[in-house]
C-alpha positions in Angstrom: 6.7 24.6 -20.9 7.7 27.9 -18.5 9.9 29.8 -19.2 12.1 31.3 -16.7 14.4 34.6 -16.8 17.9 34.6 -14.8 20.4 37.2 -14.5 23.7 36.3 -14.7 26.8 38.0 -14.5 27.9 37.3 -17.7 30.8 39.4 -19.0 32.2 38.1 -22.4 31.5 35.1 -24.8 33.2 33.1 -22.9 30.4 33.2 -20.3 28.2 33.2 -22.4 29.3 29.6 -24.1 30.3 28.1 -20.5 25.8 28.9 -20.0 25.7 27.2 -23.3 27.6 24.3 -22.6 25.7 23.4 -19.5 22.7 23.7 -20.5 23.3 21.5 -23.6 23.8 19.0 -21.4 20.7 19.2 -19.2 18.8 18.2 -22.1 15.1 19.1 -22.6 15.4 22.7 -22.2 15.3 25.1 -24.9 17.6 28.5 -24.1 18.4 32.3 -25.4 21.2 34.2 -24.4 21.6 38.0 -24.2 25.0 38.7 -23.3 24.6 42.4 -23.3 21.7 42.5 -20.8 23.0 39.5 -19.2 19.9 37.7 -19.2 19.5 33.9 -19.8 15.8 32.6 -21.0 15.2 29.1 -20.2 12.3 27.6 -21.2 11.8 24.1 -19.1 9.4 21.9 -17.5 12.3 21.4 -14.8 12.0 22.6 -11.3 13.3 26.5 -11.1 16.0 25.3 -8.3 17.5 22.8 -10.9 18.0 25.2 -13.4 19.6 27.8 -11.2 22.1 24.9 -9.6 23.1 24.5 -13.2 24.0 28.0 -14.1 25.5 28.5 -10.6 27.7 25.4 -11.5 29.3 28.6 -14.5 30.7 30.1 -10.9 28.7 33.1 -12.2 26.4 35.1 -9.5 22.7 34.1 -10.9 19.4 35.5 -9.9 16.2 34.4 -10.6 13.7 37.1 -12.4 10.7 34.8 -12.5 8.5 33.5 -15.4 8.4 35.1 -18.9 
């Protein structure tokens, strides 16, 4: 599996578990959060453009760093 990097404008917990919640539901992926540097690790064998839809579906501004 890849794993990506994505910055997201994460600014409290509550961001942070609104990530969390969606990408429970994707299934197959396996994730880290850190809140304070606003990074999101997502390791996946899914296309990059899914996994950014999904964390742009948080309404949060997301970019893509590349692979890890």
């Amino acid at each position: 599996m890849t794993k990506h990097e994505f910055e997201v404008a994460m600014t409290c917990e509550g961001c942070s578990g609104a990530i969390t919640r969606i990408l429970n539901k994707m299934g197959d992926v396996k994730f880290e959060i850190d809140l304070p540097k606003k990074l999101v690790w997502i390791e996946s064998d899914k296309d990059v453009d899914v996994l950014m839809t999904a964390l742009q579906k948080s309404g949060k501004e997301v970019k893509y760093n590349g692979t890890k």
